[in-house]
C-alpha positions as CSV (number, residue, x, y, z in Angstrom):
1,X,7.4,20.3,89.3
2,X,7.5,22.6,91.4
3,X,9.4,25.6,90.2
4,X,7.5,28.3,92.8
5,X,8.3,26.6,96.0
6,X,8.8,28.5,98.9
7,X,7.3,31.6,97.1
8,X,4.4,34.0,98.1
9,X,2.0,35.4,95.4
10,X,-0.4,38.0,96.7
11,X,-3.4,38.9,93.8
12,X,-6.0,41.5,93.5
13,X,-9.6,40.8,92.5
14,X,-8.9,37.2,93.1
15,X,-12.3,36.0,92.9
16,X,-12.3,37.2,89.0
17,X,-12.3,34.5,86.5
18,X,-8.7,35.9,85.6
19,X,-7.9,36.1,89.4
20,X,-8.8,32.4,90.6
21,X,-6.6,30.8,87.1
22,X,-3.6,32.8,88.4
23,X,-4.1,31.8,92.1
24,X,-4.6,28.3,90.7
25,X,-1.8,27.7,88.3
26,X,0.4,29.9,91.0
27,X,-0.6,27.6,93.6
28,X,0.1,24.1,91.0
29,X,3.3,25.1,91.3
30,X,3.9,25.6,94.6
31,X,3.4,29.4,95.8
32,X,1.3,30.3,98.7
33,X,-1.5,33.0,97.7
34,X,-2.9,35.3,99.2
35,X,-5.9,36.1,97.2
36,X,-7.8,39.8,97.7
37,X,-10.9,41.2,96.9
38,X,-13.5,43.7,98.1
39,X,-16.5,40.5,98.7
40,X,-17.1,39.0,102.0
41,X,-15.0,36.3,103.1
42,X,-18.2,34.1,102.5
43,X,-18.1,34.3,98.6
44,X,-14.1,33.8,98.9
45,X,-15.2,30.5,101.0
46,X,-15.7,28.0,98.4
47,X,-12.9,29.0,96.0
48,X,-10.2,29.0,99.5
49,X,-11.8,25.3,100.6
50,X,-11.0,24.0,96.8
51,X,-7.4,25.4,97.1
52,X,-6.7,23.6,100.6
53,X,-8.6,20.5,99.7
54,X,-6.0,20.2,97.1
55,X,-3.1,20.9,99.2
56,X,-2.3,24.5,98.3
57,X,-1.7,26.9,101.1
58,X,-3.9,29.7,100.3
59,X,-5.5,32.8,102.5
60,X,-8.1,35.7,101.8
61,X,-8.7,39.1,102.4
62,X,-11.7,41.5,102.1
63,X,-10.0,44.7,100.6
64,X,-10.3,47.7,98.2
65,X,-7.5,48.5,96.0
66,X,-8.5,51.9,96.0
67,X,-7.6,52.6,99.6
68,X,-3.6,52.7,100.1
69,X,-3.4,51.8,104.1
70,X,-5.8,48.6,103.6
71,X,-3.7,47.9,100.9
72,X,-0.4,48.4,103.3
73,X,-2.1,46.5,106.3
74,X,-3.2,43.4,103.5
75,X,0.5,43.1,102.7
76,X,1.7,42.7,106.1
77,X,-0.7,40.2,107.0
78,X,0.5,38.6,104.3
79,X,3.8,38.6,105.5
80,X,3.3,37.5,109.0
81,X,1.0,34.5,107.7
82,X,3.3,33.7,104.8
83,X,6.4,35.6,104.4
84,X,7.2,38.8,102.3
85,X,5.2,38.4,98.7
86,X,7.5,38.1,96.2
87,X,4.9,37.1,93.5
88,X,2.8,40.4,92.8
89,X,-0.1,40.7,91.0
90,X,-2.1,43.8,90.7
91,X,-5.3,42.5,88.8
92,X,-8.0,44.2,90.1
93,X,-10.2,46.1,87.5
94,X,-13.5,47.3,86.8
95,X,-15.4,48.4,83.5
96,X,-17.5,51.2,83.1
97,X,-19.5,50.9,79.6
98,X,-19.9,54.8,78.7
99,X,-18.7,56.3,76.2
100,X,-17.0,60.0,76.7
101,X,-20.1,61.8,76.5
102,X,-22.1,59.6,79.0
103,X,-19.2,58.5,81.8
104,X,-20.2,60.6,84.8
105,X,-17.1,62.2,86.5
106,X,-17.5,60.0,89.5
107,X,-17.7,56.8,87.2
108,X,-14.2,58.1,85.7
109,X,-13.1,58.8,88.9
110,X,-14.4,55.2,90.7
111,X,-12.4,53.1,87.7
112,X,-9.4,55.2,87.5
113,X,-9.0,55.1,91.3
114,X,-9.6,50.7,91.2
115,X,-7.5,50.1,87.7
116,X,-4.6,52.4,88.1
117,X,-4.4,53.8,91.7
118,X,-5.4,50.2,92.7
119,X,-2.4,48.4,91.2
120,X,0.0,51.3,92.2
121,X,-0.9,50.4,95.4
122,X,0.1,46.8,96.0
123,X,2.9,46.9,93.5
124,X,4.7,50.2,95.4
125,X,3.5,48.4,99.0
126,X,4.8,45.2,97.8
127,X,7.8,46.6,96.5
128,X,8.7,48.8,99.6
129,X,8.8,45.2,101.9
130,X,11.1,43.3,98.9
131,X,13.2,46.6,99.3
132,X,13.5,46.6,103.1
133,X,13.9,42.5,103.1
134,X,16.4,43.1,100.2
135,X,14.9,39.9,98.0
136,X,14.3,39.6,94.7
137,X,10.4,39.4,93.1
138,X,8.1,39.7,90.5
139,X,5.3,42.2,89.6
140,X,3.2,41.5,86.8
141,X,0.1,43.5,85.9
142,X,-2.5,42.9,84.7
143,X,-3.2,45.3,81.4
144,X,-5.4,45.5,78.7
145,X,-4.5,45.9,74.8
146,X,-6.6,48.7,75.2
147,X,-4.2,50.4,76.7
148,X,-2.9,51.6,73.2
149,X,-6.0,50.7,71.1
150,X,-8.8,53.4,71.5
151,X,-12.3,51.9,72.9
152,X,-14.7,54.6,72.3
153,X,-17.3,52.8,74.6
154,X,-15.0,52.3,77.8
155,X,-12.4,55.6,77.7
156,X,-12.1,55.3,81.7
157,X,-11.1,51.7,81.4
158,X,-8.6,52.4,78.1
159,X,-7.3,55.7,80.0
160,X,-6.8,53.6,83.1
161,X,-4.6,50.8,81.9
162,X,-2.7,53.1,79.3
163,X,-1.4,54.9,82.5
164,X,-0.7,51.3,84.3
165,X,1.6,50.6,81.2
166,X,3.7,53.3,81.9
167,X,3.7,52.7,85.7
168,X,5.0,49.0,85.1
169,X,7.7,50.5,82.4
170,X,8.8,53.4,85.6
171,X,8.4,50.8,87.9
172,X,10.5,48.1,85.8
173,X,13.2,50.7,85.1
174,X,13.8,51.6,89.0
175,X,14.0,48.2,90.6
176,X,15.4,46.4,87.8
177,X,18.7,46.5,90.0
178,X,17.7,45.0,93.0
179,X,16.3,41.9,90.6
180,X,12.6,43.1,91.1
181,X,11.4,42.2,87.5
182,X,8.2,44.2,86.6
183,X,6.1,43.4,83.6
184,X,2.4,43.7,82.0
185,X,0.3,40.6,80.4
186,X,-1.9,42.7,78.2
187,X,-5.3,40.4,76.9
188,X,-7.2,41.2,74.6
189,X,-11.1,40.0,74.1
190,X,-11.3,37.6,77.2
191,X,-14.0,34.7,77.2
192,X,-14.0,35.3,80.9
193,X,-15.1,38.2,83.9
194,X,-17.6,40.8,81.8
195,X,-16.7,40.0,78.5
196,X,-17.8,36.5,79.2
197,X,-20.7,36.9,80.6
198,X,-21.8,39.7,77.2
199,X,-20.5,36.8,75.2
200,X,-22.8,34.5,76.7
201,X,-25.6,36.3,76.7
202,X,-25.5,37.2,73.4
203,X,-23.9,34.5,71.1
204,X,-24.1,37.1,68.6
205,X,-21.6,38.9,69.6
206,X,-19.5,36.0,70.7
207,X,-19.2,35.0,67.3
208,X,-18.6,39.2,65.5
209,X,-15.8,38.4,68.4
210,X,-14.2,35.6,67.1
211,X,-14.4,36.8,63.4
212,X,-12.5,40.1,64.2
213,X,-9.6,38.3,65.8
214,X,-7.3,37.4,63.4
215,X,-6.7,34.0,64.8
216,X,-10.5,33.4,65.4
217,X,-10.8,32.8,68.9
218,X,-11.2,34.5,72.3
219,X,-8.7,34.1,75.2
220,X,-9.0,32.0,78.2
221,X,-8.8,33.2,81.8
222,X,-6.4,30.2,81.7
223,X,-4.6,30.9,79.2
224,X,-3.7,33.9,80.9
225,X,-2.6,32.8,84.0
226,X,0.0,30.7,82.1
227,X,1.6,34.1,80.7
228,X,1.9,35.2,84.6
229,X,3.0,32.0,85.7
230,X,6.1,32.1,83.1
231,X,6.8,35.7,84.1
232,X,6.8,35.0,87.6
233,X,9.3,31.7,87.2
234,X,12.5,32.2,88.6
235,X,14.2,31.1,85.2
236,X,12.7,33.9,83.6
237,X,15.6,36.6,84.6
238,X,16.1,39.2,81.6
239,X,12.0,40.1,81.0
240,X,11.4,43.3,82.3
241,X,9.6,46.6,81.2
242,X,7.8,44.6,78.9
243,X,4.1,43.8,77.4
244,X,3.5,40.4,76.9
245,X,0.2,41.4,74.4
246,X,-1.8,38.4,73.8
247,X,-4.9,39.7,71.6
248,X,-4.8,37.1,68.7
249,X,-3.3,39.6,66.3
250,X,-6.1,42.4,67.2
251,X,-3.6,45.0,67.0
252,X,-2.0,44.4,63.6
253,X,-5.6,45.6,62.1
């Protein structure tokens, strides 16, 4: 079915694990997506050619979060190939593995400046042309359960998505009126992007993983994109300012 017809979703670091199972399941049901990310059109190639092959309207664009006017300029073109995005996800995110006497001050600077400035970024752009069109949308970030559980080894990363919790509850608060729904998907140990590839690379760890997490198992990058997917649905009116946390029962250690 499908529920997303006649939408637009626009997504950071869409060539991600997490990024491509929003696209797809986004795209399953029927939204257009404009996918983002700072590599060359040639490594968005393949992943754009599956998308059309299988009938899904998709587009890419080579851009950094981190700089607010490419951000602006993405959005537009967005508009004029596709129509205003009213599906918004800031997922674009880097980890620095330093601890708070290691991280160098341009490290900090580099992830803060992706994670948080990023997101701000698309969701205020995006926001700005839902205002000005006067339709309704959806913004759902991407977060972390790190956001209120202290990582001693990645303090930029944990710092960066506490602060993007707070911007989704300001944001969620301030354009709740004009039926702009904001929320936060927060995961917590992913078998996908980095964490996958440690995992994999060291099955020891995989498993110390798995044993922590009360529900013993890791996450999916799909199972992740289905916690978008039902925030973005138009049935889903009343969510907002909200942290869908989906860490296996991490947090109630």
């Amino acid at each position: 079915m499908k529920t997303l017809e006649n939408q637009t979703a626009i997504i950071s670091g869409a060539l991600g694990d997490i990024g491509r199972a929003i696209a797809r399941e986004l795209a399953s049901r029927g939204a257009a997506v404009a996918l983002g990310d700072v590599r060359p059109q040639n490594d968005a190639q393949p992943f754009l050619d599956e998308l059309k092959a299988d009938g899904f309207e998709a587009r890419y664009s080579q851009v950094d979060v981190s700089d607010a006017d490419a951000v602006t300029c993405w959005v537009e073109e967005v508009e004029n190939t596709f129509g205003v995005p009213n599906l918004i996800i800031p997922n674009a995110a880097i980890v620095t593995l330093e601890n708070i006497r290691s991280v160098t001050p341009e490290q900090w600077r580099r992830e803060l400046n992706i994670n948080l400035d990023g997101a701000f970024h698309l969701a205020q752009s995006g926001a700005l042309r839902l205002l000005e069109k006067q339709k309704s949308g959806r913004i759902v970030f991407i977060g972390s359960w790190a956001a209120h559980a202290p990582h001693v080894h990645l303090p930029a990363y944990s710092v960066a998505k506490a602060g993007l919790r707070m911007l989704m509850k300001c944001l969620a608060l301030d354009l709740a009126p004009e039926d702009i729904l904001v929320n936060e998907v927060a995961p917590g140990y992913v078998d996908a992007g980095l964490s996958g590839k440690i995992f994999n690379e060291n099955p020891k760890l995989r498993a110390e993983a798995e044993a922590k997490v009360p529900v013993r198992r890791l996450i999916s990058s799909q199972e992740v994109a289905l916690e978008v997917a039902h925030l973005c649905e138009p049935q889903t009116r009343h969510t907002t300012g909200s942290v869908v946390l989906m860490d296996g029962g991490l947090s109630l250690l």
